[in-house]
Each structure stands twice: as C-alpha cells, then as structure tokens.
C-alpha positions as a Python dict, from the first residue, in 0.01 Angstrom:
ca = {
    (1, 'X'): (0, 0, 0),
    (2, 'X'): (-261, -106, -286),
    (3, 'X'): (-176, -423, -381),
    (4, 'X'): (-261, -609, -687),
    (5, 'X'): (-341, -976, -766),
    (6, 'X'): (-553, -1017, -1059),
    (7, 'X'): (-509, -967, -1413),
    (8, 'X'): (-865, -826, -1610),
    (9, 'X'): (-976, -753, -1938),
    (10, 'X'): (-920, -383, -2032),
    (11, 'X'): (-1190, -123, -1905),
    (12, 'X'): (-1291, 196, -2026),
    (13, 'X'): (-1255, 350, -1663),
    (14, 'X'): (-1016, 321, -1434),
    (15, 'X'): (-872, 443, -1093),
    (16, 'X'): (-502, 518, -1147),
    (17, 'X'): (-218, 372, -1357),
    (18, 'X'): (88, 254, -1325),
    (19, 'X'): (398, 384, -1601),
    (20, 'X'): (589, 28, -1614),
    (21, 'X'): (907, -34, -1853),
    (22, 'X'): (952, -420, -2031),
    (23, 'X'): (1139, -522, -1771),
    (24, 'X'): (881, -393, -1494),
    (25, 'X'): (569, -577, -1681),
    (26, 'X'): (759, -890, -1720),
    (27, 'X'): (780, -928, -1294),
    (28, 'X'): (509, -1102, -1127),
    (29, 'X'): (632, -960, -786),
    (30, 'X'): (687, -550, -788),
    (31, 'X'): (692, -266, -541),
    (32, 'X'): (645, 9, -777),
    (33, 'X'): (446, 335, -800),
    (34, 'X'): (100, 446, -934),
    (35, 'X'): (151, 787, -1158),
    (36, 'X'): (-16, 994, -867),
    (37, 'X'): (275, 804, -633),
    (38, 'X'): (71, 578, -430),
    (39, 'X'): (294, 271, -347),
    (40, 'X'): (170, -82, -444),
    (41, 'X'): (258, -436, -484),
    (42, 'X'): (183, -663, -739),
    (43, 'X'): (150, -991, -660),
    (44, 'X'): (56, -1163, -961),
    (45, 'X'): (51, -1499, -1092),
    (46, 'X'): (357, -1705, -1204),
    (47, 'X'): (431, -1757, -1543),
    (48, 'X'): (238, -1521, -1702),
    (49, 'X'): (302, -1356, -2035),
    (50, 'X'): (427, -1005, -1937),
    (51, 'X'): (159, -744, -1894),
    (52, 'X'): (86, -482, -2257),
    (53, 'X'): (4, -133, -2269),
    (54, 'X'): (-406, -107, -2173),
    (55, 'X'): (-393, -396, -1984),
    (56, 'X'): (-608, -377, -1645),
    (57, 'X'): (-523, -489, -1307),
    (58, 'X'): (-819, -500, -1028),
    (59, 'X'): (-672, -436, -670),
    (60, 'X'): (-758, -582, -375),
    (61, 'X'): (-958, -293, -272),
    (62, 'X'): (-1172, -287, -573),
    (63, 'X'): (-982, -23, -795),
    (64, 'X'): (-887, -89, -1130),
    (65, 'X'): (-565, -3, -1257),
    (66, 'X'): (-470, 60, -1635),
    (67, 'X'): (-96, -52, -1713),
    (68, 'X'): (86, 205, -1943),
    (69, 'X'): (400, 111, -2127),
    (70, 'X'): (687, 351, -1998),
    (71, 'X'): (891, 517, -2324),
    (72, 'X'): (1185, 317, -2321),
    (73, 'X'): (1512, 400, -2548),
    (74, 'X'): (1541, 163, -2815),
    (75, 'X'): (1711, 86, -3154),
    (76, 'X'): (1483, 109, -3462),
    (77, 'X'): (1612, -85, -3720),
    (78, 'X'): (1508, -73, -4090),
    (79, 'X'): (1671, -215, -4417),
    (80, 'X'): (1653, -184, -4786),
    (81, 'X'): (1531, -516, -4801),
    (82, 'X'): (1282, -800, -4666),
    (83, 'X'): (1565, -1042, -4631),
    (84, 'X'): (1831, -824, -4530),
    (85, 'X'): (1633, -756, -4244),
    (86, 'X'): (1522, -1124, -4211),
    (87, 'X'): (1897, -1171, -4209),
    (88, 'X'): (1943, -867, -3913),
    (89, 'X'): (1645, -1085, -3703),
    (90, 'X'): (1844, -1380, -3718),
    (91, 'X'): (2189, -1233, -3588),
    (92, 'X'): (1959, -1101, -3334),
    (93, 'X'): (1797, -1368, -3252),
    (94, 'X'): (2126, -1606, -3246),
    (95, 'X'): (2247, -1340, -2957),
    (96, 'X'): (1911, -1424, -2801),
    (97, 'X'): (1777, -1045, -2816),
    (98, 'X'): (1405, -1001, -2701),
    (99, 'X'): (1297, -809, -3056),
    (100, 'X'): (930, -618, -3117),
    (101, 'X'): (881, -686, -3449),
    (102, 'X'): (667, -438, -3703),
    (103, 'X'): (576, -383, -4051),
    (104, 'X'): (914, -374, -4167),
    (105, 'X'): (1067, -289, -3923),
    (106, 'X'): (1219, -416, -3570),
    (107, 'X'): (1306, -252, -3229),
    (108, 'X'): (1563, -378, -2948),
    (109, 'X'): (1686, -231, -2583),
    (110, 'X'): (1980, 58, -2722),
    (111, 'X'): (2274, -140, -2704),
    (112, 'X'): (2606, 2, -2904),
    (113, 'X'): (2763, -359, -2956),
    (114, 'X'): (2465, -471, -3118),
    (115, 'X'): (2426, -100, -3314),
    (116, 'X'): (2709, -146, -3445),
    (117, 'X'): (2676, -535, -3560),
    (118, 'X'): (2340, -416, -3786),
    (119, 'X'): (2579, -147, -3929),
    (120, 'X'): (2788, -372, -4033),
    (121, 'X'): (2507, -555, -4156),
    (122, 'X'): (2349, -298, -4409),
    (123, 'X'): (2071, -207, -4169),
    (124, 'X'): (1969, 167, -4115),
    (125, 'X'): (1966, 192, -3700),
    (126, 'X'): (1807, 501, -3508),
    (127, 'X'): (1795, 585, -3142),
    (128, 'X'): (1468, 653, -3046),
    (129, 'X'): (1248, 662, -2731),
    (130, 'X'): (906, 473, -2765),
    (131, 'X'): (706, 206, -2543),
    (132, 'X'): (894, -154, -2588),
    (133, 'X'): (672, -450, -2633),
    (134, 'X'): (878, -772, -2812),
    (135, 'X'): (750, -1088, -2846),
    (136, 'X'): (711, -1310, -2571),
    (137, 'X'): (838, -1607, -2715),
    (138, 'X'): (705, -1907, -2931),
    (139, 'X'): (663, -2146, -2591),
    (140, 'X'): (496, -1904, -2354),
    (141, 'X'): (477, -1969, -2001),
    (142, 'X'): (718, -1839, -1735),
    (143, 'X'): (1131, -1977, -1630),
    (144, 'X'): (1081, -2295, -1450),
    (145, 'X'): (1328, -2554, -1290),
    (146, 'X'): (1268, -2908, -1200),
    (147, 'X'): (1304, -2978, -782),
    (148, 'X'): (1316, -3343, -733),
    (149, 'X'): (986, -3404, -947),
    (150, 'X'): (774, -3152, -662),
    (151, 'X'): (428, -3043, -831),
    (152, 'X'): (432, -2732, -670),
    (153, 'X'): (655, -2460, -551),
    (154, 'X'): (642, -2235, -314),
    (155, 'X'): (820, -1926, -301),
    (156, 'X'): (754, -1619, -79),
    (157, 'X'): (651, -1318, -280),
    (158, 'X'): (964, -1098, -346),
    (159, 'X'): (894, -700, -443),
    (160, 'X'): (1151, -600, -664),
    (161, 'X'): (1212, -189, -662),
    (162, 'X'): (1251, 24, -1028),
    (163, 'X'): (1258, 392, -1010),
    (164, 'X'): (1176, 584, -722),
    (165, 'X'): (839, 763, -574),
    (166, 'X'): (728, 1013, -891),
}
C-alpha cells in the first residue's frame, strides 16, 4: 500500500494521481486508489482545509502524487440578476449547502428538493457534470469537540473506502 502523510506545494512532475470527489478530499483518513489502481492510504493531518485540484501529496516512499478533482454532478445555477442570485446564496446558505461560488454564477451537489426551491426562486438551474470545489468556510480548521478540557486527542487512523479498484 503507498501511503501518504504530507501535504506539498504543487510540482511540475509527478508519480501517479489520485481521481478524488469533494467528499474524498475533505477526509484526512482514506483507503482509496491511484488512477493506475495501486491501493493507498492517506493519513493526513487533522483539520486541514480539504485538498484542490493540483494539489501534491509526497508518499512515504518518496513519490509524489498530484490530486485531481473527480467530475462530480452538480447544479449550475445562474439568474437574471446580481441580487436575485445573492438572494438564491442565501436560501442556500440558510439550508447550510456547501456552494462553489463563480463569476456569476454558483454550483451545489444535484439535489431535486433544492432544484426545485431555486425554480421557484427565478434562478435558471442545469445539471451538469464538472469537478466540485465550494468554499471551505469563513472559520477554517477541521470539526472539533471539547473532552473534559484534554489538549490533545488521540484517535486511531480510520480508512474510509469510496469507489472500488479502477
């Protein structure tokens, strides 16, 4: 198994790559597969912003591994206005929906309930497929719960599975 601790700035080489989703990059413990189907585990740091697209991993072994943002299928939203889709943020937002935000435009996990709120709305909605990066939040850092004032915590690295071997 390659396994993967460390987080490095992007490269212009590197030894094999792993096709992640949102939901993938945002684990700090993985089993998953490089594209070429070696197994590996990543073993990252807590409370890390989630990894992007061209972001570089080095191995244990030496290897470096490029991180590729897996085409996920998303919603697309666009409106005729600035504030009408200010105003299809915040009924996002209010449901506490992870949104990537663009030039005009913003993109959410395909949901139907939700496709059919920004209908309702005004907003133009298309299904599309496309990598899915939303903002990580305006307080950073990762989930944490107090234990009796403890510094530390120690938890045993858990792998969690997505997909199967390519």
């Amino acid at each position: 198994m390659l396994v993967i601790q460390q987080r490095i700035a992007p490269r212009d080489h590197w030894d094999a790559e792993l096709h992640l989703s949102y939901e993938a990059r945002s684990k700090c413990r993985l089993r998953c597969f490089t594209s070429s189907g070696e197994e590996v585990g990543l073993l990252l740091e807590r409370g890390q912003p989630p990894l992007h697209h061209g972001e570089c991993l080095l191995a244990r072994d030496g290897r470096v591994v490029r991180v590729c943002a897996k085409p996920e299928r998303l919603l697309h939203v666009t409106c005729a206005s600035p504030l009408e889709l200010t105003r299809a943020a915040y009924h996002l937002g209010n449901r506490h929906v992870a949104l990537q935000l663009g030039d005009g435009w913003l993109r959410l996990p395909e949901d139907h309930v939700l496709e059919a709120m920004l209908k309702q709305l005004g907003a133009r909605v298309e299904r599309i497929e496309a990598p899915y990066q939303p903002e990580h939040g305006a307080y950073g850092g990762g989930h944490h719960h107090s234990h009796g004032g403890e510094a530390e915590f120690h938890y045993a690295p858990r792998l969690h599975q997505f997909g199967v071997r390519p």
